[in-house]
C-alpha positions in Angstrom: 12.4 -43.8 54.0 15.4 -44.3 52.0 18.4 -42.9 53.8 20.8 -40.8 52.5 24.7 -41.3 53.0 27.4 -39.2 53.6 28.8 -39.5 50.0 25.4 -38.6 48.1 25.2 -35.5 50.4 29.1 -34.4 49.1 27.9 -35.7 45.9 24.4 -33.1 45.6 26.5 -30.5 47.3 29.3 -30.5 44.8 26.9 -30.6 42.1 25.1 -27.4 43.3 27.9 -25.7 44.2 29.0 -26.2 40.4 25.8 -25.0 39.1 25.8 -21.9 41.3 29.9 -21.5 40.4 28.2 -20.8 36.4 26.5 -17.7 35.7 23.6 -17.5 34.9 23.5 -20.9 34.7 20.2 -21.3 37.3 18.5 -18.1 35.5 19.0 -20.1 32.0 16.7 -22.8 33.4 13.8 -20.6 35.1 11.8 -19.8 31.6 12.1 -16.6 29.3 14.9 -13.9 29.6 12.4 -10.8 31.0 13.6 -7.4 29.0 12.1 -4.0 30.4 10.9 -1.5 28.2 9.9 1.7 29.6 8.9 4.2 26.8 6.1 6.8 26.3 3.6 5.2 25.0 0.4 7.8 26.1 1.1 11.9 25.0 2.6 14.2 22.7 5.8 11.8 22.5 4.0 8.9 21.9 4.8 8.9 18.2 8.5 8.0 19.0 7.5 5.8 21.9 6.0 3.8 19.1 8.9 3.6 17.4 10.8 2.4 20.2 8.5 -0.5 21.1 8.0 -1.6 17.5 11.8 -1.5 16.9 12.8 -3.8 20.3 9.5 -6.1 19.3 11.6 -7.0 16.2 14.8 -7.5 17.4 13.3 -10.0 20.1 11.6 -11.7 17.3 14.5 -11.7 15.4 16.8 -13.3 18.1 14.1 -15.8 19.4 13.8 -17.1 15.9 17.3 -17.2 16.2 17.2 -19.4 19.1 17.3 -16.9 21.7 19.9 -15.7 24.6 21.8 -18.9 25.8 19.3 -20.8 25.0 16.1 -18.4 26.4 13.6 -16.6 24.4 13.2 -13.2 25.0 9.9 -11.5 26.3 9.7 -8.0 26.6 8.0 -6.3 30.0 6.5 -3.0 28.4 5.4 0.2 30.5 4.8 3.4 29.1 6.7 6.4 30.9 4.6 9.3 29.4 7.9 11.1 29.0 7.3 11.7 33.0 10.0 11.0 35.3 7.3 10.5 37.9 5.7 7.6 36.0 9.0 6.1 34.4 10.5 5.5 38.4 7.6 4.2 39.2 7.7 1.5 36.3 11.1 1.2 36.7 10.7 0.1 40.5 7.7 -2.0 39.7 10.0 -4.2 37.1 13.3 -3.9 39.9 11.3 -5.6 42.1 9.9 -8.2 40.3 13.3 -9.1 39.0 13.9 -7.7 35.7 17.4 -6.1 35.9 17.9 -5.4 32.6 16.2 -2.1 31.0 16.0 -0.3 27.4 13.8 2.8 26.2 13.7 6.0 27.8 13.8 8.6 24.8 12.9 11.9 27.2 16.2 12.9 29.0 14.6 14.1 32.2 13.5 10.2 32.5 16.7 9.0 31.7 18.4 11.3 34.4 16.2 10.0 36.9 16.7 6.5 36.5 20.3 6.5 36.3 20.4 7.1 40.7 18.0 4.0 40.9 19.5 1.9 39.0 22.4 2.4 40.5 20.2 1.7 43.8 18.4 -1.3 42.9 21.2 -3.2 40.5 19.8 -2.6 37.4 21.1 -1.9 33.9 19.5 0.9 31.8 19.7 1.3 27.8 18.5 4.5 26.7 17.1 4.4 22.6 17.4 8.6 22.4 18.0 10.5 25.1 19.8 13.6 24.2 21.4 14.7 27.2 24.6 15.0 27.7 24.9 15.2 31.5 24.4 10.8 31.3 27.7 10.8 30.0 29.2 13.3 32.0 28.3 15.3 35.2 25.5 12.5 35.8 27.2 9.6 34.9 26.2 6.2 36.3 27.7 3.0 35.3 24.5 1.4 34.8 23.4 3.8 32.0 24.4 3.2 28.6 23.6 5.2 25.1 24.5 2.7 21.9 23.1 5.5 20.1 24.9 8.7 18.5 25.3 11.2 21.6 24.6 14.6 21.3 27.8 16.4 21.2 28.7 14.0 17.9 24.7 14.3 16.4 24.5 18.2 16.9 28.4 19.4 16.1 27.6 17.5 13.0 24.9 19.3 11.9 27.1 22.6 13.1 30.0 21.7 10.6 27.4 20.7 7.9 26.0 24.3 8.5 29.2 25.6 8.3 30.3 23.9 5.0 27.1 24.0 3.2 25.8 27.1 4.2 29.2 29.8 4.8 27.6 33.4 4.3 24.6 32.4 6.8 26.1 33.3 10.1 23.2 34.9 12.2 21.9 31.8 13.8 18.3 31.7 16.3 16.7 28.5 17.9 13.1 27.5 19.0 14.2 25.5 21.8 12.0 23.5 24.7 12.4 24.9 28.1 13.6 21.9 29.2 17.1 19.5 29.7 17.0 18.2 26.1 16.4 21.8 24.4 18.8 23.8 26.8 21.5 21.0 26.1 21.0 20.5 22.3 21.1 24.3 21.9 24.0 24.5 23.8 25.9 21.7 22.0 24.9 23.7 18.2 26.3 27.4 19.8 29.5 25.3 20.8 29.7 23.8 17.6 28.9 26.9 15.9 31.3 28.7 17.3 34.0 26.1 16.5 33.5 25.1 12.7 32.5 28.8 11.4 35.8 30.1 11.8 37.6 26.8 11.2 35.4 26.1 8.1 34.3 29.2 6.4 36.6 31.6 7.9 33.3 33.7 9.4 32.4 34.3 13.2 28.6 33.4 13.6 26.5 36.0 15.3 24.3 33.9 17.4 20.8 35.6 18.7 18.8 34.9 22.1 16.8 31.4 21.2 13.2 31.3 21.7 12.1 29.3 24.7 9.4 27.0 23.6 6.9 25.7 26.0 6.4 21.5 26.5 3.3 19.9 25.6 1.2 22.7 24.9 -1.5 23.2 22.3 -0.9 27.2 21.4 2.6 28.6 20.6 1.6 32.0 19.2 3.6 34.3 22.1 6.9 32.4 21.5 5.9 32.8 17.5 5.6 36.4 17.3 8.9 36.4 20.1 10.7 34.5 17.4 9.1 36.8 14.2 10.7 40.0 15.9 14.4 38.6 15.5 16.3 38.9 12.5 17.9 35.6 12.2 18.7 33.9 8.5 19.0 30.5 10.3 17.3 28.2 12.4 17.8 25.8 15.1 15.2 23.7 16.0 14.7 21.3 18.8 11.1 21.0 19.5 9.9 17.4 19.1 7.1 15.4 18.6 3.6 15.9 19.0 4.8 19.6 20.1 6.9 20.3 16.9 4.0 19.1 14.6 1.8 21.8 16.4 4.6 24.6 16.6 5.1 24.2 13.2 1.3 24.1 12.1 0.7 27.4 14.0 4.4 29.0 12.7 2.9 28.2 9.0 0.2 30.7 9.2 2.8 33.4 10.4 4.8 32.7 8.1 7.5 32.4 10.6 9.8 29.2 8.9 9.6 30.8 5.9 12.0 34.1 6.9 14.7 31.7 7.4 17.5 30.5 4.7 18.2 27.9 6.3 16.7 25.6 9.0 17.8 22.7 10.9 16.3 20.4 13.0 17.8 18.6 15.5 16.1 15.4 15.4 12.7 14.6 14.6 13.8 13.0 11.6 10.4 12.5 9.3 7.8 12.9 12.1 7.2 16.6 11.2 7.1 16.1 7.3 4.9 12.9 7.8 2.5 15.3 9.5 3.1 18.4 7.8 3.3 16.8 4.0 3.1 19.0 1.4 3.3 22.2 4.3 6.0 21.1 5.6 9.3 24.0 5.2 12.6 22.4 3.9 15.0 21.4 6.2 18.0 19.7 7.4 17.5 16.9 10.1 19.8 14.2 12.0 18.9 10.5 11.6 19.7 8.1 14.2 18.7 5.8 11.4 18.1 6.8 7.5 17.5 3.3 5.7 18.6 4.5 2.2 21.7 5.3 3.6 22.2 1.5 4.7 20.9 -0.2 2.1 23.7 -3.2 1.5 23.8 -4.0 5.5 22.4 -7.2 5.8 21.1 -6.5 9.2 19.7 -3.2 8.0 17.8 -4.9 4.7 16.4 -7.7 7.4 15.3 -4.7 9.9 13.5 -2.6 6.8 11.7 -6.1 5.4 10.7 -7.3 8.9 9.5 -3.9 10.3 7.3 -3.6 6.8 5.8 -6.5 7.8 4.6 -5.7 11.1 4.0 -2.4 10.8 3.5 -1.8 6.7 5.6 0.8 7.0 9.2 0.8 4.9 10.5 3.7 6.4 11.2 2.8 9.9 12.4 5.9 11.6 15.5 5.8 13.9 14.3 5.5 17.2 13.0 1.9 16.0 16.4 1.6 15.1 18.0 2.4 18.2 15.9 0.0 19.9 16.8 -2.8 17.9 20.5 -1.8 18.5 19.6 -1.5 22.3 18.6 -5.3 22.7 21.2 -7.0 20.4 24.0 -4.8 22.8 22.4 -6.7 26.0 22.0 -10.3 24.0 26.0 -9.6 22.7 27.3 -8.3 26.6 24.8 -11.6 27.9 26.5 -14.1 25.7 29.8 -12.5 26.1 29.7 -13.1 29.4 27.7 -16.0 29.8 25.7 -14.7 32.2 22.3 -11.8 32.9 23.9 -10.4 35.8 23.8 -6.6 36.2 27.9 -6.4 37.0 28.8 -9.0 34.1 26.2 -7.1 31.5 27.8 -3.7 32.5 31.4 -5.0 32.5 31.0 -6.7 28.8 28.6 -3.7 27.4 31.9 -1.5 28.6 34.1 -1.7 25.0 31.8 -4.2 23.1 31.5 -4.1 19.7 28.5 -5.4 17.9 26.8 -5.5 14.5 23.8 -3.1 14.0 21.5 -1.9 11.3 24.0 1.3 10.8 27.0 -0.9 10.9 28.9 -1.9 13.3 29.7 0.5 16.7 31.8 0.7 20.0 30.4 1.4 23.2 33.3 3.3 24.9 34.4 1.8 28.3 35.3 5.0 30.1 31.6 6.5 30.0 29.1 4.6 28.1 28.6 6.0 25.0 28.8 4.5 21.8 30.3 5.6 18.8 29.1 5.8 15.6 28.4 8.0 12.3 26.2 11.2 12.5 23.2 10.4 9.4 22.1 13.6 8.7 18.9 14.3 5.4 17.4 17.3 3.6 13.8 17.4 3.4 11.7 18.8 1.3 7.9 18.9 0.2 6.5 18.0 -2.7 2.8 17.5 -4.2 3.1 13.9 -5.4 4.0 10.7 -3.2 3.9 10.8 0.6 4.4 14.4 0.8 7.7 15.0 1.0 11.4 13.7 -0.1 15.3 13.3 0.8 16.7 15.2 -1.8 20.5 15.1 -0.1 21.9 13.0 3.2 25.4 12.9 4.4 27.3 10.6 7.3 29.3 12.5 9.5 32.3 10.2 11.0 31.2 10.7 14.8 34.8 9.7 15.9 35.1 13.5 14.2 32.9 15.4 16.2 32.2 13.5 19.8 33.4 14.9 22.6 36.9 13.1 24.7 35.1 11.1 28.0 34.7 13.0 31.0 32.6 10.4 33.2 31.9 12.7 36.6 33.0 16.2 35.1 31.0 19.0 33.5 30.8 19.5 30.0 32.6 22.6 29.2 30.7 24.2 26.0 31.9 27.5 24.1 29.6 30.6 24.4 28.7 33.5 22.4 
């Protein structure tokens, strides 16, 4: 046996104390870079879920063409959530423990909420591509959680001012909103907003009405129909999504129910209703985490449109897809940045990093994790020929405008009727 003398041994030790000394260094040498993505992929919100998987499938392809994350190509770990909190923990632990610390997806906030604690817990990083609470950024903060999307102080007061610019004498203002963290919150955000741009904007106070609680994931909306066809509201907020806003809205047709508004708005379901609804669908307002007309010029954007066409033969890829994409090029830009896949190195350069993405470029802010970026708001309307329906107007909202200051740990405190 050949023996080994004291200077090899200081020799292999100082050489593995070097590699050890470089992060990520030993990870970059152990086969692909493992990505979780935990989105719905079964029930009524499996429509966005789609979205969302499609969206991070290209940006991986994209990158790995591209040569990958120092130097490793990128494989995505997919679980579907079922919009369930119960079922996304239990993916989340399942990938935890198998060594996948970094996370994207979770569009339903309830899911979001519950995985901030665990990974927290466990030393993982979470990337959400839509949730719309605003209790992440604020009462329930975590330092592992991250939005790189619009948050929904900046996407709802937006559509509030637009109201209030666009549509002055309409001041008596309803919503059909789920009886759940996303609809109580986005409802919430619109009075606030409301109540702030009427006055400062068209010089009116807004009478705002009792909204109509909405039931989750049910087939038959009738009661909260004929709840809703008792008011006498001229506008609208809406905030059902999904699978459950295609049916409301079916089943509000035949009452006639959209049609007694002026003026409705929809909080974000961007062209899932009007893709469903075509020709039936009722005119509306919508925010866009994504509108591709509106970013046609952006290199990245043009790539995004031509690749997701080719994979999915659709042109119009919807802005979850979008926020997806944006979700993994934040974790390859924080990686790089930091030469390293380590959950306190990804969370320390995804706090302030800037980064290029198919709406241009955006900010995560350091004090609480949410990015900044321009509100994309579009007007819908039917029409007989075509695909069913059409953007006859969209706008971008600067979101440094409307967004709330951080308060990482604090309540946020909303105006009330």
């Amino acid at each position: 046996m050949k023996s080994i003398d004291r200077r090899s041994i200081l020799k292999y030790s100082a050489a593995a104390a070097a590699i050890s000394s470089v992060p990520g260094l030993v990870r970059a040498q152990s086969g692909p870079l493992k990505i979780g993505l935990i989105t719905p992929l079964s029930g009524p919100q499996e429509f966005i879920g789609s979205y969302v998987k499609n969206g991070a499938e290209i940006a991986v392809e994209q990158i790995n063409k591209a040569g990958g994350i120092m130097g490793r190509q990128v494989a995505l770990e997919i679980r579907d959530d079922k919009a369930n909190p119960a079922a996304a923990l239990a993916a989340a632990r399942e990938l935890l423990g198998s060594g996948i610390n970094l996370h994207i997806g979770g569009i339903s906030s309830a899911v979001v909420l519950a995985l901030g604690p665990v990974m927290q817990q466990e030393n993982g990083v979470f990337v959400t591509c839509g949730a719309g609470t605003e209790k992440m950024n604020h009462e329930n903060y975590s330092p592992n959680l991250f939005r790189p999307g619009d948050s929904p102080d900046a996407r709802t007061r937006a559509q509030a001012k637009l109201m209030a610019q666009k549509y002055p004498d309409i001041t008596r203002w309803t919503g059909l909103v789920p009886d759940h963290e996303y609809g109580r919150t986005t409802w919430g955000i619109f009075v606030d907003g409301l109540l702030e741009f009427y006055p400062s904007i068209a010089k009116k106070k807004p009478e705002i009405l009792e909204p109509i609680l909405m039931p989750y994931g049910v087939a038959d909306y009738r009661n909260p129909i004929t709840q809703a066809l008792r008011q006498q509201a001229d506008g609208c907020f809406n905030c059902t999504y999904g699978g459950d806003a295609i049916t409301m809205f079916q089943q509000a047709r035949g009452f006639g129910l959209m049609q007694r508004y002026k003026v409705i708005c929809d909080a974000a379901n961007e062209f899932l209703v009007a893709r469903g609804l075509k020709e039936q669908f009722p005119a509306q307002w919508t925010g866009m985490h994504y509108y591709a007309e509106a970013n046609k010029g952006n290199p990245l954007s043009d790539k995004f449109v031509a690749d997701y066409l080719a994979k999915t033969k659709d042109a119009e890829p919807l802005g979850w897809a979008a926020e997806a994409h944006a979700s993994i090029y934040a974790l390859q830009k924080a990686v790089e940045k930091g030469k390293s896949t380590d959950t306190a190195a990804v969370i320390a350069n995804l706090k302030g990093l800037t980064w290029d993405t198919v709406t241009g470029p955006r900010t995560m802010r350091a004090e609480d994790n949410q990015a900044i970026k321009d509100v994309e708001l579009v007007y819908i309307e039917p029409t007989t020929t075509g695909k069913g329906y059409k953007v006859s107007q969209y706008v971008k909202i600067d979101g440094k405008s409307v967004i709330f200051p951080p308060t990482p740990g604090k309540k946020l405190v909303l105006r009330t009727a």
